[in-house]
SESEMI-299067 format. One record per residue (C-alpha): chain; z, x, y. Coordinates in steps of 0.001 Angstrom, whole numbers. Each point is the difference from the previous one (the first is absolute). Last residue first. Layout:
REM SESEMI-299067
   chaine         Z         X         Y
        A         Z         X         Y
...
REM end
This chain:
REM SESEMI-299067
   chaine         Z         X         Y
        A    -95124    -18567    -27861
        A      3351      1781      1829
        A       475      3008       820
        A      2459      2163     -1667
        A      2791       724      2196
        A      1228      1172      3361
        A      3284     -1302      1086
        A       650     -2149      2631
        A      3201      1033      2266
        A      3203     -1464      -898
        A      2618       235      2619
        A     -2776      -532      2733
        A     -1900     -3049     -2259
        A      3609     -1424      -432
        A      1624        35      3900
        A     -3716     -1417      1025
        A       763     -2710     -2437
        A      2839     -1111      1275
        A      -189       113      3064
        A     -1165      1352      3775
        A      1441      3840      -922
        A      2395      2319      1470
        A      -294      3149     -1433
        A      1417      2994     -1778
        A      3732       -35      1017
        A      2265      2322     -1631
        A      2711      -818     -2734
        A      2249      2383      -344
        A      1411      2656     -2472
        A     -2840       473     -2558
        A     -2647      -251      2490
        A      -461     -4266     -1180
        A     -2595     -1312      2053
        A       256     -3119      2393
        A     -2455     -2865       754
        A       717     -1958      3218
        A     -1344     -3984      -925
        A     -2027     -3000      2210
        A       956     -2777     -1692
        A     -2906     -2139     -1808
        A      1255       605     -3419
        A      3375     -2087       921
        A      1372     -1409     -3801
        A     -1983      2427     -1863
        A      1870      3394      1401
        A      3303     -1630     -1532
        A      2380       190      2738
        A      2108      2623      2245
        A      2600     -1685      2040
        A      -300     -1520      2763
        A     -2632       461      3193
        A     -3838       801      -887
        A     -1279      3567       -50
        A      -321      -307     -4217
        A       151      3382     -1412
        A     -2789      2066     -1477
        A      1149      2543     -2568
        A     -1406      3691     -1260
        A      1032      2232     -2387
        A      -885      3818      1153
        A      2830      1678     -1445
        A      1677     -1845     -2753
        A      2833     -2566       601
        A       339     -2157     -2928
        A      -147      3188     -2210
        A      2219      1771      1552
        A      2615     -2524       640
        A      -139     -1059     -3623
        A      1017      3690     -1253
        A      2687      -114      2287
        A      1226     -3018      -727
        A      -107      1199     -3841
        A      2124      3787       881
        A      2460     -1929      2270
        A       799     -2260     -3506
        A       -85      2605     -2123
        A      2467      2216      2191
        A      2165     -3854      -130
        A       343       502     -3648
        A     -2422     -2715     -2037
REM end
């Protein structure tokens, strides 16, 4: 592949790995960033994507505050 073809792919993966409005939660523990399993009970700062920056939603007690604010419940059929 030519080197334009090459720029033109990264670019291409760039956008879609970085859409506006995706969301992370990072660890606020010292080191490196881990595997989001291996300290669930950390409190975490969750970021969103603008589309050049990412800019702080919320800091959050842990894990699985971090997930329920990132993804909301949806409504669907109820149950029986």
């Amino acid at each position: 592949m030519s080197e334009a073809g090459d720029a033109r792919v990264g670019r291409r993966l760039l956008q879609r790995t970085y859409q506006p409005g995706r969301m992370r939660a990072l660890p606020l523990t010292s080191g490196p960033p881990r595997a989001a399993h291996l300290d669930p009970d950390a409190p975490r700062v969750v970021v969103r994507w603008d589309g050049q920056r990412w800019k702080l939603v919320a800091i959050v007690a842990d894990l699985a505050a971090a997930q329920e604010l990132m993804r909301p419940a949806k409504p669907g059929p109820e149950l029986w």
